[in-house]
N, C-alpha and C positions, 0 to 999 in steps of 0.2 A: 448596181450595188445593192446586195440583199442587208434586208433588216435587222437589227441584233435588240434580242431579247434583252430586258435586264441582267439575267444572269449570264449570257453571252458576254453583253459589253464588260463586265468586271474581271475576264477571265487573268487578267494582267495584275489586278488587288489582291489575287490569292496565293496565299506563301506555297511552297514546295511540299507543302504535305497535304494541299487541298483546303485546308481551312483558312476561310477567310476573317475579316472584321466585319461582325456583322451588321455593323450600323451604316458601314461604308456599303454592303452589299446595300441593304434596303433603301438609302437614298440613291444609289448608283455613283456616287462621288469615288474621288480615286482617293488612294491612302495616300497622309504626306505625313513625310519625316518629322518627329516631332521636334519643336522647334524650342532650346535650353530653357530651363523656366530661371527664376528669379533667384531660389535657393539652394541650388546646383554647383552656385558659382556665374552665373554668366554667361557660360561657353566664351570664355576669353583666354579659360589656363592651359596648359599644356595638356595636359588628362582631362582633355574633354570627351571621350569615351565612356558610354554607359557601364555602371558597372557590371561586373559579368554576373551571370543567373547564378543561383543558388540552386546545385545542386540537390535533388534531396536524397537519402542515405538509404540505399532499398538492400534489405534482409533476404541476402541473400539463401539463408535455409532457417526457416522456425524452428526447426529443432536445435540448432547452434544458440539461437535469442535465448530462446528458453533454459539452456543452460546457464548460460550469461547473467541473466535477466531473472530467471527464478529460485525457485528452493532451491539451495547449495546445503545440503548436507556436511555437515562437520566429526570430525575427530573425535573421542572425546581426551585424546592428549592435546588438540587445540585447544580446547575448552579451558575455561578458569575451576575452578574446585567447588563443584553444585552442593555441597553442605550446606550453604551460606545463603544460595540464593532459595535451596528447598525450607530454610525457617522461616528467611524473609518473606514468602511465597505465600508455606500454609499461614501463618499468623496474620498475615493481609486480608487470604480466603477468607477463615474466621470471622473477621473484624469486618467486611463486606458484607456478610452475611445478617450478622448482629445488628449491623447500620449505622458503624463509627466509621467506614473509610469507604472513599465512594471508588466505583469498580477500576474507573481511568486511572489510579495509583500503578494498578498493575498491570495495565496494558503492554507495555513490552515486556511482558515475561508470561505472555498471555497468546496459545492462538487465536484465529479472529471465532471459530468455534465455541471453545471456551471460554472466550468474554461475554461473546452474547448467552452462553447458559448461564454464568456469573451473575449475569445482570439480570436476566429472568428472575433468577434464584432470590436476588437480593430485591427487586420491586417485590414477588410474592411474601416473602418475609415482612416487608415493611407494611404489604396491605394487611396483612395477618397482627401485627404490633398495633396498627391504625384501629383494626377489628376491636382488639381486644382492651383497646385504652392504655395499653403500656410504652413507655418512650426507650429509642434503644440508651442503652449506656453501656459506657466501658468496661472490658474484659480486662483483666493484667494475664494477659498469657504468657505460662511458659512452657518451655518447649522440656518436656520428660525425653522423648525419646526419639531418634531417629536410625531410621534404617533402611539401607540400600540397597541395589542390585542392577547389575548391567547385561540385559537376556542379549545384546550387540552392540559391537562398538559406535558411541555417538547416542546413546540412548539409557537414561539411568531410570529407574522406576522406585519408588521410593514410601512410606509411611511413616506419616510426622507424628507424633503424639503431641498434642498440647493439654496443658492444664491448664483452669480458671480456680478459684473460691469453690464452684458450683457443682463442676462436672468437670474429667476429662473427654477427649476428642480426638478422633483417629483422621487423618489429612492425606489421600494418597494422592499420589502426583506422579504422573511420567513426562519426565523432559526429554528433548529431544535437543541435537545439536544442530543450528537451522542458521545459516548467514553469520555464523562464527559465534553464535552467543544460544546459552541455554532455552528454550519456550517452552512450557509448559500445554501441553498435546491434551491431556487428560488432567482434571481433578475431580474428586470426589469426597465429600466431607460425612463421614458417619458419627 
């Protein structure tokens, strides 16, 4: 009778695909069935079978996800009527700016692009007010003029006019139609 190595004697521990347990390997113990714990049940009920594995759900082509899953492009006869949301939008920018309303207001009507230049925009402003000893205060804006145009369908580009007491202000914006609701791709406040 020849000698068996420890990896020898286990050759009966290893499942069908070659891997083993490998704590069973390194003591050399055999594997045993596990035995129902306490919170299972028992093993006294009818369904004492483990329950079955969890599947997990493999994508079968990335470029399908990605459709699924990503920018969906929208209509603009999906779309609700961008008038409304182009006042509400510049007069926010505005008002961000000045440092009466903080940038998260308009986050969903906001690329992730354009928020963070929003936000750039509006810390410099504020270290510039810090500078200078002046505190922001409110505008009462209103909206003189707007004006639109669609160079493609799903895509409005637009110039807001507002007025203050002070000064007027020119607001361009191009929205885009992005997961069934307006965002704002571009702004620029002169």
């Amino acid at each position: 009778m020849s000698e068996r190595t420890p990896e020898q004697g286990n050759e009966e521990n290893r499942e069908p695909n070659g891997v083993g347990d490998s704590a069973s390997e390194a003591t050399g113990s055999k594997k045993m069935e596990s035995e129902p714990s306490a919170n299972d049940g028992g093993g006294s009920g009818e369904n004492d079978s483990p329950p079955a594995p969890i599947k997990a759900r493999k994508v079968r082509n990335p470029i399908e996800s990605e459709e699924y899953f990503g920018v969906q492009y929208s209509r603009t006869q999906d779309l609700p009527d961008p008038v409304e949301s182009l006042k509400v939008l510049a007069t926010g920018v505005v008002e961000v700016i000045a440092g009466t309303r903080q940038v998260d207001q308009l986050a969903r009507w906001l690329s992730d692009e354009v928020y963070q230049r929003l936000q750039f925009r509006a810390r410099r402003a504020e270290a510039q007010r810090v500078e200078q000893g002046v505190k922001a205060h409110y505008q009462n804006l209103r909206v003189g003029g707007l004006r639109t145009c669609s160079p493609r369908d799903g895509v409005i580009e637009s110039v807001v006019l507002l007025s203050s007491k002070s000064r007027t202000r020119a607001v361009t914006i191009r929205l885009e139609g992005i997961n069934s609701r307006w965002r704002a791709t571009s702004v620029s406040v002169l």
